[in-house]
C-alpha positions in Angstrom: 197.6 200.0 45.9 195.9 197.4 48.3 192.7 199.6 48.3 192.8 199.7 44.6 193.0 195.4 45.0 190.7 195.4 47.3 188.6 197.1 45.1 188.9 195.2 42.0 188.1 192.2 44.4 184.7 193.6 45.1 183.5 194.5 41.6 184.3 191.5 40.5 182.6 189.4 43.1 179.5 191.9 42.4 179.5 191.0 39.0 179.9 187.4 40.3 177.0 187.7 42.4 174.7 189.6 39.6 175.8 186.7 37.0 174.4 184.0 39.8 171.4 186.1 40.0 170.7 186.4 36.5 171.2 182.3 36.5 169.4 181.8 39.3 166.3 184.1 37.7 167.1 182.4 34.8 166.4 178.8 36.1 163.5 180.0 38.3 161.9 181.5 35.3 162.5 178.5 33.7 160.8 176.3 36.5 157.8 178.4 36.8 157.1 177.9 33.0 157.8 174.1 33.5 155.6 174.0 36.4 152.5 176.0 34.3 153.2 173.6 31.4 152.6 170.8 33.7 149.6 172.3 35.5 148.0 173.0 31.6 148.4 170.0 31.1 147.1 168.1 34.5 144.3 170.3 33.6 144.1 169.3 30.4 143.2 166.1 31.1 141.3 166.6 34.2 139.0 168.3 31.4 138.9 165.3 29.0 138.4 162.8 31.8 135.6 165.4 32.9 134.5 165.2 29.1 134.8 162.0 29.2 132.7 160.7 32.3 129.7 163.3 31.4 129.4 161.3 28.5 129.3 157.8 29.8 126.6 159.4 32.1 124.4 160.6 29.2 125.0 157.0 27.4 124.3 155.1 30.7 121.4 157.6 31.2 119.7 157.3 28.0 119.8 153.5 28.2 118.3 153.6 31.8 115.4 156.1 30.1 115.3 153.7 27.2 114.9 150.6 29.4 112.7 151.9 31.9 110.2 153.1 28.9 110.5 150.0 27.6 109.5 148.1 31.0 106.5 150.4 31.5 105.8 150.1 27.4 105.2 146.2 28.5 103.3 146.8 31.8 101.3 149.4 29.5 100.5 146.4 26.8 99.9 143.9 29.3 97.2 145.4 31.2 95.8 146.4 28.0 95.5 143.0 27.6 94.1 142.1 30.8 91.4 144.9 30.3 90.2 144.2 27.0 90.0 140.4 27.9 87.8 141.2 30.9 85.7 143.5 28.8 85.4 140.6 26.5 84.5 138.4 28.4 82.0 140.6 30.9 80.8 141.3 26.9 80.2 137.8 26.2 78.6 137.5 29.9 76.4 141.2 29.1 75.3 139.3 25.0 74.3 136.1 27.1 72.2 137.7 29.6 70.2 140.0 27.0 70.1 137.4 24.9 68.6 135.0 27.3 66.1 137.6 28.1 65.1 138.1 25.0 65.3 134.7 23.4 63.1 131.9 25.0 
């Protein structure tokens, strides 16, 4: 009857054994899912903050374009400016000389 004992012994530590395994299977499962909730969500934001600093670079972009038309729109006007009043005033210097020319 000892073998029979001895027998009973084993079985039951087997099933012992394959009820830690399930557990342990169990709570690995478990981890793993934790873990790819975690990285899904890690990635989640990585995305938004991605999202996120794209646009500050198109706002901070569009004001740079915006300024840097509006600098050259001002250069742009002022020698205008400068031009016309040159051409005014070589004008003025052109009506003089015909003028004295022709008038005595």
């Amino acid at each position: 009857m000892a073998g029979s004992g001895l027998i009973k012994s084993l079985a039951e530590r087997e099933q012992a054994l394959a009820k830690q395994l399930e557990e342990a299977k169990r709570a690995a499962a478990a981890k793993v899912q934790e873990a790819e909730l975690k990285a899904a969500q890690i990635m989640a934001e990585a995305e938004q903050a991605a999202q996120d600093l794209e646009a500050q670079f198109r706002t901070r972009t569009a004001e740079a374009v915006a300024r840097i038309e509006s600098e050259a729109r001002a250069r742009a006007e002022a020698e205008a400016r400068a031009i016309s009043e040159a051409a005014t005033a070589k004008v003025a210097e052109a009506v003089q000389a015909v003028l004295k020319e022709v008038l005595p």
